[in-house]
C-alpha positions in Angstrom: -17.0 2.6 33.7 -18.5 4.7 31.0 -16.3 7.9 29.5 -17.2 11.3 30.7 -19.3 14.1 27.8 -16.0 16.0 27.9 -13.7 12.3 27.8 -16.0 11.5 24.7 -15.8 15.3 23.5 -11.5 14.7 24.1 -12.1 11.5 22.2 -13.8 12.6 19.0 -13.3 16.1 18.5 -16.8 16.9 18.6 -19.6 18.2 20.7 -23.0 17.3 19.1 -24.2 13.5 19.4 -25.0 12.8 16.3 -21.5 14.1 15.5 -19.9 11.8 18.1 -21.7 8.4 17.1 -20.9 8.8 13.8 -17.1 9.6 14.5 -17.7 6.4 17.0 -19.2 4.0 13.8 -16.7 5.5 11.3 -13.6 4.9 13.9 -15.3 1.1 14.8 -15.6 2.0 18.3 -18.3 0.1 20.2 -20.9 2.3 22.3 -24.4 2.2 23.5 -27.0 5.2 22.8 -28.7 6.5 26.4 -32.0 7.2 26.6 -31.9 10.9 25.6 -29.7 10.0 22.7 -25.7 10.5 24.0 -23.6 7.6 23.0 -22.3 5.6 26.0 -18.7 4.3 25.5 -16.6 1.7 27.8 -13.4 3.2 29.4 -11.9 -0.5 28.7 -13.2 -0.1 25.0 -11.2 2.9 24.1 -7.8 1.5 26.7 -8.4 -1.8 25.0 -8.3 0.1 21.2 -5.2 2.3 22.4 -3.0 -0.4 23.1 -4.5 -2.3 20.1 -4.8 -0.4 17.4 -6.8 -2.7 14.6 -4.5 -2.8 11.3 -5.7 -1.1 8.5 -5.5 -2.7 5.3 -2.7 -0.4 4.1 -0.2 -1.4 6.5 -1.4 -5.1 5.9 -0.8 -3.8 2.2 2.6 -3.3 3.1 3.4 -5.4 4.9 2.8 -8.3 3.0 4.9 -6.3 -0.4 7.6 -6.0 2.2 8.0 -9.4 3.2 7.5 -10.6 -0.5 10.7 -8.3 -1.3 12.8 -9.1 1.0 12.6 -12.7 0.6 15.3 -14.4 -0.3 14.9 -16.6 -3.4 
């Protein structure tokens, strides 16, 4: 259900919770806090992420010049 301390450790690069939850806001990830602090994150949130990634507004960016290029007029 919930990832493991070293899944979330694997996941973020980091060891200290405080450290985690902020790589988990910065990153958009969802998660709950447990009562002694440790951010709680859904296997099928981080599954669901890794076979869709969100689009970042760079590749949008891109996208978008791309298509406007190679338009045909």
């Amino acid at each position: 259900m919930f990832l493991t301390q070293q899944e979330l450790r694997d996941l973020t690069g980091l060891k200290r919770s405080s450290a985690q939850i902020r790589w988990l806001v910065d990153n958009g990830f969802k998660f709950l806090i447990d009562a002694v602090g440790r951010p709680k994150v859904l296997r099928s949130v981080v599954e669901n992420r890794l076979e869709n990634p969100p689009r970042s507004k760079s590749t949008n960016w891109i996208e978008e010049n791309l298509n406007h290029w190679l338009r045909k007029p």
